[in-house]
mmCIF file of the N, C-alpha and C atoms, coordinates in Angstrom:
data_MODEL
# 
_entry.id   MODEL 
# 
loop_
_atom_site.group_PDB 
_atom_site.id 
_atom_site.type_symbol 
_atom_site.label_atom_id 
_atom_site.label_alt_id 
_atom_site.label_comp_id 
_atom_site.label_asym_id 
_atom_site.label_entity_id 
_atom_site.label_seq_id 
_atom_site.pdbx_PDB_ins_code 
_atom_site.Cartn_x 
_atom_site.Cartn_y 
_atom_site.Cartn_z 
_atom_site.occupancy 
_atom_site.B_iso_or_equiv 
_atom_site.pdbx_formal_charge 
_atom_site.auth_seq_id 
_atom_site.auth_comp_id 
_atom_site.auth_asym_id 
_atom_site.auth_atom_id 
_atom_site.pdbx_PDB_model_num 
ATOM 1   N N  . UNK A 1 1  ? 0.822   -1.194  0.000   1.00 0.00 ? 1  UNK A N  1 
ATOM 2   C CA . UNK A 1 1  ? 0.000   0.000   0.000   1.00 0.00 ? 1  UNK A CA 1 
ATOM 3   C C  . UNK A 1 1  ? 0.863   1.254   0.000   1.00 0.00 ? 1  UNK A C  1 
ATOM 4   N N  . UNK A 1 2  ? 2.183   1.337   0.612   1.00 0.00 ? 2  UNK A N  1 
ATOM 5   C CA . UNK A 1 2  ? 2.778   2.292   0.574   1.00 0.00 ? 2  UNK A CA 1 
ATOM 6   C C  . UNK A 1 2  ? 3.058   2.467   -0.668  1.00 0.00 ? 2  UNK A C  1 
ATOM 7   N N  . UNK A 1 3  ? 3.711   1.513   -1.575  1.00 0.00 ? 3  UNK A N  1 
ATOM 8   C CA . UNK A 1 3  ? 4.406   1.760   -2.924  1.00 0.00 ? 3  UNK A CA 1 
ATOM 9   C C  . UNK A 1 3  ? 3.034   2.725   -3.564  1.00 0.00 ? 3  UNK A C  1 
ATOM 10  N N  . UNK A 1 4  ? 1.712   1.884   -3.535  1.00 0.00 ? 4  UNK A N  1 
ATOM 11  C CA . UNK A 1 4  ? 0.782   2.980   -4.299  1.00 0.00 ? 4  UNK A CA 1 
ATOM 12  C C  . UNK A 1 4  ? 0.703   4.222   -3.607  1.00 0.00 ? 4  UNK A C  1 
ATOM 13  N N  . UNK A 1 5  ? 0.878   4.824   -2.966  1.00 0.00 ? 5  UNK A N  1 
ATOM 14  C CA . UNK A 1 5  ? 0.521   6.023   -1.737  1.00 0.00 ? 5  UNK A CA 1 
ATOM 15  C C  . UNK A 1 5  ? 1.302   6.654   -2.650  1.00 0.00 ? 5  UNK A C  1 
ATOM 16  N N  . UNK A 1 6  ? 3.221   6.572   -2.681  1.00 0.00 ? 6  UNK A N  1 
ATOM 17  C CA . UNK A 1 6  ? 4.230   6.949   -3.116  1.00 0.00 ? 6  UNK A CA 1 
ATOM 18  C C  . UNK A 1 6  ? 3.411   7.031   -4.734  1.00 0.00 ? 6  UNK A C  1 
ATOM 19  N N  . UNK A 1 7  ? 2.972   6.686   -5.497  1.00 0.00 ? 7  UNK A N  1 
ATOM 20  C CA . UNK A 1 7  ? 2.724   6.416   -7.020  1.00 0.00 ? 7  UNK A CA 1 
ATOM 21  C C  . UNK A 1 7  ? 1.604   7.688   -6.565  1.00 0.00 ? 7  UNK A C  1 
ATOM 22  N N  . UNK A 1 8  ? 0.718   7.923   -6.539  1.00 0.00 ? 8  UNK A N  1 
ATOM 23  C CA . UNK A 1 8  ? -0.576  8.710   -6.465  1.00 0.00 ? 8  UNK A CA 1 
ATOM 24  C C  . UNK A 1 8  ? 0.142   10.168  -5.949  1.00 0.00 ? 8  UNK A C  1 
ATOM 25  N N  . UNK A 1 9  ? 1.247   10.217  -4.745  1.00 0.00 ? 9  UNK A N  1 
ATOM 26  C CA . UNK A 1 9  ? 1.876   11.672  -4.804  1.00 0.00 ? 9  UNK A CA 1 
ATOM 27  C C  . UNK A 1 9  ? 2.622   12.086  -5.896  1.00 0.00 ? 9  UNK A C  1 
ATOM 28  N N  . UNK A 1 10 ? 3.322   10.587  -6.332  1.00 0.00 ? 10 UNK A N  1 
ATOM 29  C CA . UNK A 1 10 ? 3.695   11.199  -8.004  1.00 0.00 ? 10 UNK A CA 1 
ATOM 30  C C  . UNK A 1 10 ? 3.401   11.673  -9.215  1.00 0.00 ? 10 UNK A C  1 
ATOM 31  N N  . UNK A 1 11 ? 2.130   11.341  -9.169  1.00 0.00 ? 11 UNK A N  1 
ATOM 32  C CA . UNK A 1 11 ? 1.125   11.754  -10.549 1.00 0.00 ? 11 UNK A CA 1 
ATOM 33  C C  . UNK A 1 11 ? 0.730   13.150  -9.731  1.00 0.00 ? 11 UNK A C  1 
ATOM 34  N N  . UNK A 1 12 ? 0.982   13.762  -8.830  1.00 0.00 ? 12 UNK A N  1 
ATOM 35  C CA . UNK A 1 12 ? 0.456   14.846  -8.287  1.00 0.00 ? 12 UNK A CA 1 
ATOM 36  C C  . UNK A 1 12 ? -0.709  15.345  -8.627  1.00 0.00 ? 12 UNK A C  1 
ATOM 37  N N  . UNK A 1 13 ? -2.074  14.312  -8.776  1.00 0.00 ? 13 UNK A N  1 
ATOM 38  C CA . UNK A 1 13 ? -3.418  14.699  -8.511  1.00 0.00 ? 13 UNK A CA 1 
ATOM 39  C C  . UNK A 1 13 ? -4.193  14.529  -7.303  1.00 0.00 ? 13 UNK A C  1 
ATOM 40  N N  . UNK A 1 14 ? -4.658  15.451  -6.791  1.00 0.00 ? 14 UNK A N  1 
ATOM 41  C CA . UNK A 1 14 ? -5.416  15.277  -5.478  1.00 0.00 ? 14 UNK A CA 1 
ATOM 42  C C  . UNK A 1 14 ? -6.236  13.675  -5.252  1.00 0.00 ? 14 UNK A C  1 
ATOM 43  N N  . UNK A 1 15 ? -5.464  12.841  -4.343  1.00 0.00 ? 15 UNK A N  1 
ATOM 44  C CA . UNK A 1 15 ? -6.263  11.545  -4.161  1.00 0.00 ? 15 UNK A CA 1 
ATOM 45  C C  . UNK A 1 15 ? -6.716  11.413  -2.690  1.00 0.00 ? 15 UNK A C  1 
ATOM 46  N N  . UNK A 1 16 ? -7.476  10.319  -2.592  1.00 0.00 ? 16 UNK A N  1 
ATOM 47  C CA . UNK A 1 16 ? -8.500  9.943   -1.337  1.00 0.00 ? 16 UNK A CA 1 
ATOM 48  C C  . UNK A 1 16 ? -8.554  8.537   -1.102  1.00 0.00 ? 16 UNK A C  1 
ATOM 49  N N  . UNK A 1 17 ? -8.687  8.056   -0.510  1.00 0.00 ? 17 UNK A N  1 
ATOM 50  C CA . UNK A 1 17 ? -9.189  6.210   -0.376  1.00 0.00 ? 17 UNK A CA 1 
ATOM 51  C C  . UNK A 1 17 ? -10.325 6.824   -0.024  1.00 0.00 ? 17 UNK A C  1 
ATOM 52  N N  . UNK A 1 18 ? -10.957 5.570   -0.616  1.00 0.00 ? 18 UNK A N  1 
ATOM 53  C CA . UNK A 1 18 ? -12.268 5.594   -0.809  1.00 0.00 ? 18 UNK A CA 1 
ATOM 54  C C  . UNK A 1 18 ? -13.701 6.816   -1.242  1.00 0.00 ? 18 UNK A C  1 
ATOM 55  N N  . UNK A 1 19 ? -13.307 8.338   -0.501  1.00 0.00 ? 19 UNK A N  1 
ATOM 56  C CA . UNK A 1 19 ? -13.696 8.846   -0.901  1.00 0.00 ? 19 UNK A CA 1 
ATOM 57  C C  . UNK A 1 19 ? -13.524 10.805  0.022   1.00 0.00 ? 19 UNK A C  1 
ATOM 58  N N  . UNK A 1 20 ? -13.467 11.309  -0.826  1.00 0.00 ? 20 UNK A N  1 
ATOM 59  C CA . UNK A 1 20 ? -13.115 12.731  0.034   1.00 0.00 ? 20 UNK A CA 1 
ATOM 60  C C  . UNK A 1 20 ? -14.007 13.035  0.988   1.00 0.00 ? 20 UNK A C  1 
ATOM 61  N N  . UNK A 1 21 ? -13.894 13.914  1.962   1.00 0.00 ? 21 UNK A N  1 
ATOM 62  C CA . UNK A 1 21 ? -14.893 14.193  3.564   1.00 0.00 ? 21 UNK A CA 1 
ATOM 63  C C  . UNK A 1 21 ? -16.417 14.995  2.276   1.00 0.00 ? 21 UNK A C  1 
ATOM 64  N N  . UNK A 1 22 ? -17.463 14.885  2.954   1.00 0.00 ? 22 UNK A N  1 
ATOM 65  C CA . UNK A 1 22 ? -17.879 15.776  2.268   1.00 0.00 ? 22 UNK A CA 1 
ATOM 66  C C  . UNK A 1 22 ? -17.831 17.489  2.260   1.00 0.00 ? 22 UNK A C  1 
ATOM 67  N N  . UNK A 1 23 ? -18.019 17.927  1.292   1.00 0.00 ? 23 UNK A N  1 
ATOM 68  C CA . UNK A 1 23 ? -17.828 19.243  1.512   1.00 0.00 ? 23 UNK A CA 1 
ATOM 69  C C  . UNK A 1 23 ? -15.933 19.471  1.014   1.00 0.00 ? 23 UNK A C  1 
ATOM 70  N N  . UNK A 1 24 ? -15.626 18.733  0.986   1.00 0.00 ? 24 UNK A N  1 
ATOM 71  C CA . UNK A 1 24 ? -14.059 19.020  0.907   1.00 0.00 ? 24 UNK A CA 1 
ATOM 72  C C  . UNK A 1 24 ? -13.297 17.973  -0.339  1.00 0.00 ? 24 UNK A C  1 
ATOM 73  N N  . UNK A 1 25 ? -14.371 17.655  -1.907  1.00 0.00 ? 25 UNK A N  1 
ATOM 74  C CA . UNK A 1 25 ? -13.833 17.314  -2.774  1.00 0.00 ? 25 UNK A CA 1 
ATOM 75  C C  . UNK A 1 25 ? -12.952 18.346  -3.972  1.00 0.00 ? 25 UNK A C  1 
ATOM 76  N N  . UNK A 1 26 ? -11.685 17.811  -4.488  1.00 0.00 ? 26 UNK A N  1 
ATOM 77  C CA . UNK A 1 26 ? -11.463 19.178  -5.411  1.00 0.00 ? 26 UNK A CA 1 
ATOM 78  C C  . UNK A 1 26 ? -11.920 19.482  -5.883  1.00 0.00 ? 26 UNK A C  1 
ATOM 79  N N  . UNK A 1 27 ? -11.849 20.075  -7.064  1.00 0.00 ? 27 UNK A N  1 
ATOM 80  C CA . UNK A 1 27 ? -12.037 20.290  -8.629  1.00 0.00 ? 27 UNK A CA 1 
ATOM 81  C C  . UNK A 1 27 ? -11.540 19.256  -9.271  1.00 0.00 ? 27 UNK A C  1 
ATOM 82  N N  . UNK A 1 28 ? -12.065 18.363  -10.276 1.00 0.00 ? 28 UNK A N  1 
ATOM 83  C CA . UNK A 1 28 ? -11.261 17.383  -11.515 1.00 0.00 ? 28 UNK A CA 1 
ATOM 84  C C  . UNK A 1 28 ? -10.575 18.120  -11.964 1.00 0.00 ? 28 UNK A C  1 
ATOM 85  N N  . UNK A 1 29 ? -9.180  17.364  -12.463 1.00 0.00 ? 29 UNK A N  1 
ATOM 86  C CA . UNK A 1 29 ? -9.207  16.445  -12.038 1.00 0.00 ? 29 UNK A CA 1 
ATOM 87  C C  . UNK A 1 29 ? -8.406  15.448  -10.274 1.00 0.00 ? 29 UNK A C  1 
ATOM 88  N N  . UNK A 1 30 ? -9.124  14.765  -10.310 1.00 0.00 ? 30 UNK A N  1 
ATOM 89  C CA . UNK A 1 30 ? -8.908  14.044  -9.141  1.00 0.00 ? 30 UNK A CA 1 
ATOM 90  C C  . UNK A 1 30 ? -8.996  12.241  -8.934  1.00 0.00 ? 30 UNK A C  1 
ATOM 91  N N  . UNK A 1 31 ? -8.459  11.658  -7.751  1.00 0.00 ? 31 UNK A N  1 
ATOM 92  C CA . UNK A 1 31 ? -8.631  10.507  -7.812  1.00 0.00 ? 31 UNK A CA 1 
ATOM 93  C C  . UNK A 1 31 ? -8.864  9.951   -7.107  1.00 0.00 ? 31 UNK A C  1 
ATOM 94  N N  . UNK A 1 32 ? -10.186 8.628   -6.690  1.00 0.00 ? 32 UNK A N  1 
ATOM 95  C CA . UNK A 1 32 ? -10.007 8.149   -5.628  1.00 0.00 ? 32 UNK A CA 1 
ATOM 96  C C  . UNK A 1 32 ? -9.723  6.881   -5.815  1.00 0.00 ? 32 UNK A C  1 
ATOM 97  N N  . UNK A 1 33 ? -9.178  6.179   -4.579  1.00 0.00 ? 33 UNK A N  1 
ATOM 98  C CA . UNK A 1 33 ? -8.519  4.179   -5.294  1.00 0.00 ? 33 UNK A CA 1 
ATOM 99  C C  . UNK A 1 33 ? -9.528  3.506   -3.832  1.00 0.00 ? 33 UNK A C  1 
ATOM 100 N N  . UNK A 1 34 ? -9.928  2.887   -3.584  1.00 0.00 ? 34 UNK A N  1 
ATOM 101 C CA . UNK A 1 34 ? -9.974  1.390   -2.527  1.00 0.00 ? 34 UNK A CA 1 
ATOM 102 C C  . UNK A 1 34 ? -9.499  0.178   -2.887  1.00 0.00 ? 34 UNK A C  1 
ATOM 103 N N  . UNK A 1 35 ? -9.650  -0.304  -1.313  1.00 0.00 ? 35 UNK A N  1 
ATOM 104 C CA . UNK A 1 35 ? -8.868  -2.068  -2.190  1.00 0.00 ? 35 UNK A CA 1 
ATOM 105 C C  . UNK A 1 35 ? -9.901  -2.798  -1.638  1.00 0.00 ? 35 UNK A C  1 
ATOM 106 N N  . UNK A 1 36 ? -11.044 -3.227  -2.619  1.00 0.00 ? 36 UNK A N  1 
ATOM 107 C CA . UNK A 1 36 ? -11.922 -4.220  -1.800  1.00 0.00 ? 36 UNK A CA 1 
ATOM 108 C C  . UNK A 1 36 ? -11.703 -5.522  -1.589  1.00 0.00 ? 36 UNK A C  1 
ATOM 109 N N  . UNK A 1 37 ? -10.842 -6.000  -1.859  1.00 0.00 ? 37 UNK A N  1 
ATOM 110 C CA . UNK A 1 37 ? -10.562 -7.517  -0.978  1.00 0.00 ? 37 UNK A CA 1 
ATOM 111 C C  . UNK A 1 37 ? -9.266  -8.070  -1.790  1.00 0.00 ? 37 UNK A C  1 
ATOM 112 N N  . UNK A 1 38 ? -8.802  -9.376  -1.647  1.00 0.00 ? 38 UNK A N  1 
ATOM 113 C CA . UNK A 1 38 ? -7.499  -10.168 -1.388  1.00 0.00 ? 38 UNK A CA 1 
ATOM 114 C C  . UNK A 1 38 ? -8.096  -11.329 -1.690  1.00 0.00 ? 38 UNK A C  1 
ATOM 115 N N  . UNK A 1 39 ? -7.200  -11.666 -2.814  1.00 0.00 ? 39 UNK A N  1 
ATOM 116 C CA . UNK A 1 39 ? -7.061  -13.626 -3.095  1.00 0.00 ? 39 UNK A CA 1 
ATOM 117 C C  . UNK A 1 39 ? -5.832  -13.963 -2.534  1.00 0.00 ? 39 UNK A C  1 
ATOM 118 N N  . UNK A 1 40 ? -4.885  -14.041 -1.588  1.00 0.00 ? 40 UNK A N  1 
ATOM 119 C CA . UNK A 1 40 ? -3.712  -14.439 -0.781  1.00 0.00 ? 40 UNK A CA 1 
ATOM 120 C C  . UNK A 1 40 ? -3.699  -15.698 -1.083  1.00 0.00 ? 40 UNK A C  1 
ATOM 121 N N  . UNK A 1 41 ? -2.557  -16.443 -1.381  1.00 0.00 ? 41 UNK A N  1 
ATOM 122 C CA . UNK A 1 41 ? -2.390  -17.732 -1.505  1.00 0.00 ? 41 UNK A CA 1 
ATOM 123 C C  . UNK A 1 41 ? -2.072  -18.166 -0.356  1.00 0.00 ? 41 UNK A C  1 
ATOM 124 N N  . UNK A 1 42 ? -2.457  -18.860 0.792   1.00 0.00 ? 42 UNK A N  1 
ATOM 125 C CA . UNK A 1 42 ? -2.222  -19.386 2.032   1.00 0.00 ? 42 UNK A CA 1 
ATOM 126 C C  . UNK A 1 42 ? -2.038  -20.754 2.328   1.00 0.00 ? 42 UNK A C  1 
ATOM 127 N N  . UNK A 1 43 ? -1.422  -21.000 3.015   1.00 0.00 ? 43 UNK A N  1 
ATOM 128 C CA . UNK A 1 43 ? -1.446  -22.252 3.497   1.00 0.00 ? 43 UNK A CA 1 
ATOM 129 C C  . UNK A 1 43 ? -0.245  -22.469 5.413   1.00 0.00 ? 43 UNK A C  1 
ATOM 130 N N  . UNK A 1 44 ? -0.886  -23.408 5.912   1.00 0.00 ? 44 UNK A N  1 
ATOM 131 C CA . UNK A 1 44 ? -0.519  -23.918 7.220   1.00 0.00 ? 44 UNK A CA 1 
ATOM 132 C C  . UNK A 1 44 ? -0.341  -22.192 8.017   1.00 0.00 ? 44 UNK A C  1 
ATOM 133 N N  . UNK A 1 45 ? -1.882  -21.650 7.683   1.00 0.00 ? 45 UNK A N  1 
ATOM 134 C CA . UNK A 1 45 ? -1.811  -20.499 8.432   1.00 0.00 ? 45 UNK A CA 1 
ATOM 135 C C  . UNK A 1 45 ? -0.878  -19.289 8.390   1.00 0.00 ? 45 UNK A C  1 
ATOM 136 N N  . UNK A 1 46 ? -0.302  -19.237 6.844   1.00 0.00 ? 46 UNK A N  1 
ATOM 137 C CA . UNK A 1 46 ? 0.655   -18.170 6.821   1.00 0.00 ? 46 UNK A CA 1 
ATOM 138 C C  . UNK A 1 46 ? 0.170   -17.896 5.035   1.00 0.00 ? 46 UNK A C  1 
ATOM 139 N N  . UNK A 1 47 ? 0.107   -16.537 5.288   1.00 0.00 ? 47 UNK A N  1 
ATOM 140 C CA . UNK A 1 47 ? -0.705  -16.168 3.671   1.00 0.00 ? 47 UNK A CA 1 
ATOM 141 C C  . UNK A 1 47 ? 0.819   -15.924 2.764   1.00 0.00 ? 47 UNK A C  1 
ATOM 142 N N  . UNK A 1 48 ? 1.716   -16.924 2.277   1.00 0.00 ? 48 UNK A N  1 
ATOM 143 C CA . UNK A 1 48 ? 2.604   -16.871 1.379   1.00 0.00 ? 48 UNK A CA 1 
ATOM 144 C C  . UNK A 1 48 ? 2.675   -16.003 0.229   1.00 0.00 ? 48 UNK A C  1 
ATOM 145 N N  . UNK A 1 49 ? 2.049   -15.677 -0.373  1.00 0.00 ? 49 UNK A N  1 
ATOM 146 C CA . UNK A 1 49 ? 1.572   -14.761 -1.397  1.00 0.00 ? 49 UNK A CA 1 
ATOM 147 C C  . UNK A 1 49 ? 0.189   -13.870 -1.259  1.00 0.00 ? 49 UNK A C  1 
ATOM 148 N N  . UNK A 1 50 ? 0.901   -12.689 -1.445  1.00 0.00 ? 50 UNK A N  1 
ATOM 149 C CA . UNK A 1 50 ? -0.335  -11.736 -1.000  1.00 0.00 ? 50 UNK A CA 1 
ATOM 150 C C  . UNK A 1 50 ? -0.853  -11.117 -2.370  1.00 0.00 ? 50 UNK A C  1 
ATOM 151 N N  . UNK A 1 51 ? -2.124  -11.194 -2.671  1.00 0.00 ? 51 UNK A N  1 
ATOM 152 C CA . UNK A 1 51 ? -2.477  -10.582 -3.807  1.00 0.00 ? 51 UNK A CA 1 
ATOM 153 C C  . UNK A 1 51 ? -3.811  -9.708  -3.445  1.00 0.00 ? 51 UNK A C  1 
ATOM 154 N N  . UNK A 1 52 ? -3.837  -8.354  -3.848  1.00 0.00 ? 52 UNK A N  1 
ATOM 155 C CA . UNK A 1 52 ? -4.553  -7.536  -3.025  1.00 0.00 ? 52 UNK A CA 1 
ATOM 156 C C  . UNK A 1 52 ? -5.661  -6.904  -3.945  1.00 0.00 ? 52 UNK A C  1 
ATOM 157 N N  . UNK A 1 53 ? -6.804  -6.570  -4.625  1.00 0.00 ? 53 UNK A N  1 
ATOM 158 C CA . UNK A 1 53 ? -7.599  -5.868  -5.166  1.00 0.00 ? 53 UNK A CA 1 
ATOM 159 C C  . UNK A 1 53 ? -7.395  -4.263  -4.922  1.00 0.00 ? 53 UNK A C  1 
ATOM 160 N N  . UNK A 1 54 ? -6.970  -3.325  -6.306  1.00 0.00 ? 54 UNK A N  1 
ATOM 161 C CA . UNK A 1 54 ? -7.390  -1.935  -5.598  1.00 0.00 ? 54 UNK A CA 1 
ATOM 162 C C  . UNK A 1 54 ? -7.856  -1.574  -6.978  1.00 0.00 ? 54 UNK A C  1 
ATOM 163 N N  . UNK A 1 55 ? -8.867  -1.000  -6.873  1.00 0.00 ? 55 UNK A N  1 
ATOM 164 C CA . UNK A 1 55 ? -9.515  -0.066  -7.891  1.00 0.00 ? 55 UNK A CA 1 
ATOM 165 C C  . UNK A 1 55 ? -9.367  1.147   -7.388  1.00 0.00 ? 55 UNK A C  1 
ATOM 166 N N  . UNK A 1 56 ? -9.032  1.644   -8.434  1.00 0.00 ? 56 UNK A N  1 
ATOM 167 C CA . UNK A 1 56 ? -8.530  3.300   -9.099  1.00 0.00 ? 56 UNK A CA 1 
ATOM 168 C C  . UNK A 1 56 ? -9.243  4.267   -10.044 1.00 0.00 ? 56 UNK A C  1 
ATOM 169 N N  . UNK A 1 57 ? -9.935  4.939   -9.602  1.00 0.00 ? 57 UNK A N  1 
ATOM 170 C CA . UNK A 1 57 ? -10.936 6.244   -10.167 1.00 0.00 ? 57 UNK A CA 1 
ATOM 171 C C  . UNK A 1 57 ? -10.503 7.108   -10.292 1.00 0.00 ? 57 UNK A C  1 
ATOM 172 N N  . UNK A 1 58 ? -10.469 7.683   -11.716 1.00 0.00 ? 58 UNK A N  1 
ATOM 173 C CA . UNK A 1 58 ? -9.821  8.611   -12.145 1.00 0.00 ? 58 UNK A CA 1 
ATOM 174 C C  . UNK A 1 58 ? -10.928 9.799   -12.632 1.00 0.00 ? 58 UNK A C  1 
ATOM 175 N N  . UNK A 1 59 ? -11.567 10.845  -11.903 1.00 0.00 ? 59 UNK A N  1 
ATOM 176 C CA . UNK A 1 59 ? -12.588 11.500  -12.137 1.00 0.00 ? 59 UNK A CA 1 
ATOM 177 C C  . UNK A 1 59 ? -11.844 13.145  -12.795 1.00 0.00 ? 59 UNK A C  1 
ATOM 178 N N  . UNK A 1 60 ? -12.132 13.052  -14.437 1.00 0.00 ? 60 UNK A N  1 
ATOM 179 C CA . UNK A 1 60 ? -11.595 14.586  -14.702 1.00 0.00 ? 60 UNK A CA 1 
ATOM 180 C C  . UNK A 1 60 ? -13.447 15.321  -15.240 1.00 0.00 ? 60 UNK A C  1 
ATOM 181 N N  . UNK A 1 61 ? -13.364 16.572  -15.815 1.00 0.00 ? 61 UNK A N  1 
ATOM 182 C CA . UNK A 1 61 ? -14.250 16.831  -16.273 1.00 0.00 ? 61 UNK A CA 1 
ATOM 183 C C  . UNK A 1 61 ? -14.618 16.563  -17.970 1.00 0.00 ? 61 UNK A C  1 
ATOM 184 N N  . UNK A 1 62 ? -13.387 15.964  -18.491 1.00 0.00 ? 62 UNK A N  1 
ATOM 185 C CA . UNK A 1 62 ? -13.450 15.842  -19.751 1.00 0.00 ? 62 UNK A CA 1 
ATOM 186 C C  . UNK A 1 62 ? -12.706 14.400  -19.864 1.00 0.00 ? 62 UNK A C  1 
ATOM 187 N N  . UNK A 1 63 ? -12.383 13.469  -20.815 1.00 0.00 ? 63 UNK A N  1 
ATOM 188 C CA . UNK A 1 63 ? -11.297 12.967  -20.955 1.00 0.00 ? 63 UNK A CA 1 
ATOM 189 C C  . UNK A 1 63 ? -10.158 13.674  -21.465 1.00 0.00 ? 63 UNK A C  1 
ATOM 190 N N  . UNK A 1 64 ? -9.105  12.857  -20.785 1.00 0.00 ? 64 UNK A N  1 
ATOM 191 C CA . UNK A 1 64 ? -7.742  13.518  -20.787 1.00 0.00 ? 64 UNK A CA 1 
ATOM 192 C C  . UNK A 1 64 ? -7.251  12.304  -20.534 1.00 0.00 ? 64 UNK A C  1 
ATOM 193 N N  . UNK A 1 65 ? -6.526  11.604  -22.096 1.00 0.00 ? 65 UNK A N  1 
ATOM 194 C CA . UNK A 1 65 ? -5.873  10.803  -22.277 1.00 0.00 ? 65 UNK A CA 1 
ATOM 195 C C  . UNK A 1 65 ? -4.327  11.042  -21.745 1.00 0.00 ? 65 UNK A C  1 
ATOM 196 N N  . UNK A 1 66 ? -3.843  11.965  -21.864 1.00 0.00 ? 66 UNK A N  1 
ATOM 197 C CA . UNK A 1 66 ? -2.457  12.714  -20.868 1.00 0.00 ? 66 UNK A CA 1 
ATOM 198 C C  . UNK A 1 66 ? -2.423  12.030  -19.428 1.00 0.00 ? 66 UNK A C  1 
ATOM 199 N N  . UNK A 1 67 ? -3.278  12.030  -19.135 1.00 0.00 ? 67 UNK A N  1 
ATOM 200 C CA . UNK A 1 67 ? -3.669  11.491  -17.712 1.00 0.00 ? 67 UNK A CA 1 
ATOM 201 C C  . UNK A 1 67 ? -3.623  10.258  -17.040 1.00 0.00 ? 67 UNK A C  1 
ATOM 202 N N  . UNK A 1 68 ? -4.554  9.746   -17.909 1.00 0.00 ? 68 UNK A N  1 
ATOM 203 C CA . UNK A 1 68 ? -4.849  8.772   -17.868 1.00 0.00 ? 68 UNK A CA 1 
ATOM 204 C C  . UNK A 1 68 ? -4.007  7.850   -18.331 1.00 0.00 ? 68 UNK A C  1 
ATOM 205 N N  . UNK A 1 69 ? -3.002  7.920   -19.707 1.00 0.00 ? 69 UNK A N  1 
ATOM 206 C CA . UNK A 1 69 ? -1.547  7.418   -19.607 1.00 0.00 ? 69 UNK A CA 1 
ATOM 207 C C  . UNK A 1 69 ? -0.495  7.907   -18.338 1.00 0.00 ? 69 UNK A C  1 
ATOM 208 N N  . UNK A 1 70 ? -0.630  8.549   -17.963 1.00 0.00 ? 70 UNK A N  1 
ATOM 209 C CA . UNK A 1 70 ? 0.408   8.879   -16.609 1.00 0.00 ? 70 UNK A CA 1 
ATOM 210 C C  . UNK A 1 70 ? 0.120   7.728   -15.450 1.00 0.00 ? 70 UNK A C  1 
ATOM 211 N N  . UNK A 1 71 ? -1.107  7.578   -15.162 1.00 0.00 ? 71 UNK A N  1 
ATOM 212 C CA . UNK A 1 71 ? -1.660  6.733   -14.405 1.00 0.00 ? 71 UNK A CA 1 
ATOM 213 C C  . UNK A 1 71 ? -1.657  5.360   -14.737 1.00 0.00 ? 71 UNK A C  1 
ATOM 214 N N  . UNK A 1 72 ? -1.447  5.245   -15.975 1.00 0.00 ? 72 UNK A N  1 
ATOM 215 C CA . UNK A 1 72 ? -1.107  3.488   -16.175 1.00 0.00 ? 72 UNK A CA 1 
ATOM 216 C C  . UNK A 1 72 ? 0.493   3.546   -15.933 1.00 0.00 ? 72 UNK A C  1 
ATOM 217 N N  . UNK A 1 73 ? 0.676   4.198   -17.027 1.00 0.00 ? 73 UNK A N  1 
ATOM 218 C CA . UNK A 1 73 ? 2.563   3.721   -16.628 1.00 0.00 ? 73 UNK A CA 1 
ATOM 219 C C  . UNK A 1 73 ? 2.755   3.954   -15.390 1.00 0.00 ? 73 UNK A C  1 
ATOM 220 N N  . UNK A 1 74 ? 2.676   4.765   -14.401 1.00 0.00 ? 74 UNK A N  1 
ATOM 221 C CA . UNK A 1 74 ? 3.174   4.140   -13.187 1.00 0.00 ? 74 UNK A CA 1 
ATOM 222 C C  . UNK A 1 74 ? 2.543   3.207   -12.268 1.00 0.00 ? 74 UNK A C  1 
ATOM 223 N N  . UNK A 1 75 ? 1.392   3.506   -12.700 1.00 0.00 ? 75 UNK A N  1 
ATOM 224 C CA . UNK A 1 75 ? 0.747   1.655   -11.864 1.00 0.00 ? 75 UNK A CA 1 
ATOM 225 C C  . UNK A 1 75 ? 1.556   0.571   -12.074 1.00 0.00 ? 75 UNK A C  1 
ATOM 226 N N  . UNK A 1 76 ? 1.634   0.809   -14.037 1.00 0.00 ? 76 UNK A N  1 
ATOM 227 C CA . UNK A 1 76 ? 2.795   -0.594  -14.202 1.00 0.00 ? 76 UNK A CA 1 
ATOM 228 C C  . UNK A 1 76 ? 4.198   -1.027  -13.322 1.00 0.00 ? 76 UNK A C  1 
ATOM 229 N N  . UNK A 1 77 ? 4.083   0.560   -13.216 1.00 0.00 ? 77 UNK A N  1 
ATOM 230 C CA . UNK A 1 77 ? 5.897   0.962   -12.965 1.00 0.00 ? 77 UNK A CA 1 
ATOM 231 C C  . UNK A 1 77 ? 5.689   -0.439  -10.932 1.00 0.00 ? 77 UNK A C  1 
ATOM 232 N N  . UNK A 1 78 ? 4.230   0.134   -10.510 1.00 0.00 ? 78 UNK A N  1 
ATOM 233 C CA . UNK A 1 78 ? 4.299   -0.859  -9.037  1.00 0.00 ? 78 UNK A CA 1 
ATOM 234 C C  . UNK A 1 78 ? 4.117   -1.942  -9.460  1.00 0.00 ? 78 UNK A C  1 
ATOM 235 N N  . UNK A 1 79 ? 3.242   -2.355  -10.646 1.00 0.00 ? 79 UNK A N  1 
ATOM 236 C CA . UNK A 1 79 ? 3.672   -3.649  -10.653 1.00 0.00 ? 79 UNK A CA 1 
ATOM 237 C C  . UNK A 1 79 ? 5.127   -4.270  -10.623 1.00 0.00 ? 79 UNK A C  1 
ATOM 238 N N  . UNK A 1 80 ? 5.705   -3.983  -11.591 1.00 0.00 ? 80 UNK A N  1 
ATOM 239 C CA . UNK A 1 80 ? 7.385   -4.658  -12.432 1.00 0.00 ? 80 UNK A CA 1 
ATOM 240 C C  . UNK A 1 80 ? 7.670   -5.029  -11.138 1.00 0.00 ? 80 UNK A C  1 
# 
């Protein structure tokens, strides 16, 4: 979770988990991510491989492919 934290201050667009307080969303564009759940590969009580769900919302007022490529390549960049 940190590596994405670090990725989302890098694209330097205003982000949130899950969702901004009300009253206190920006202007688009903006982003919010959650992680709703985990397929972990486990066994004898120790989750060996962690595999985590996060969806990533990318809310502008228009499309803006600029963007929206910035936001894949460095997602990729946490995957590699």
């Amino acid at each position: 979770m940190d590596n994405l934290i670090s990725i989302m201050e890098e694209i330097g667009i205003p982000f949130a988990y899950d969702h901004f307080a009300e009253g206190e969303s920006p202007e688009p564009p903006f982003i919010c991510f959650l992680c709703p759940g985990s397929d972990n590969f486990a066994a004898d009580g120790w989750a060996y491989f962690k595999v985590d769900t996060v969806h990533i919302e990318l809310y502008t007022d228009e499309k803006n492919p600029r963007i929206e490529l910035s936001l894949v390549v460095l997602v990729r960049q946490l995957l590699a």
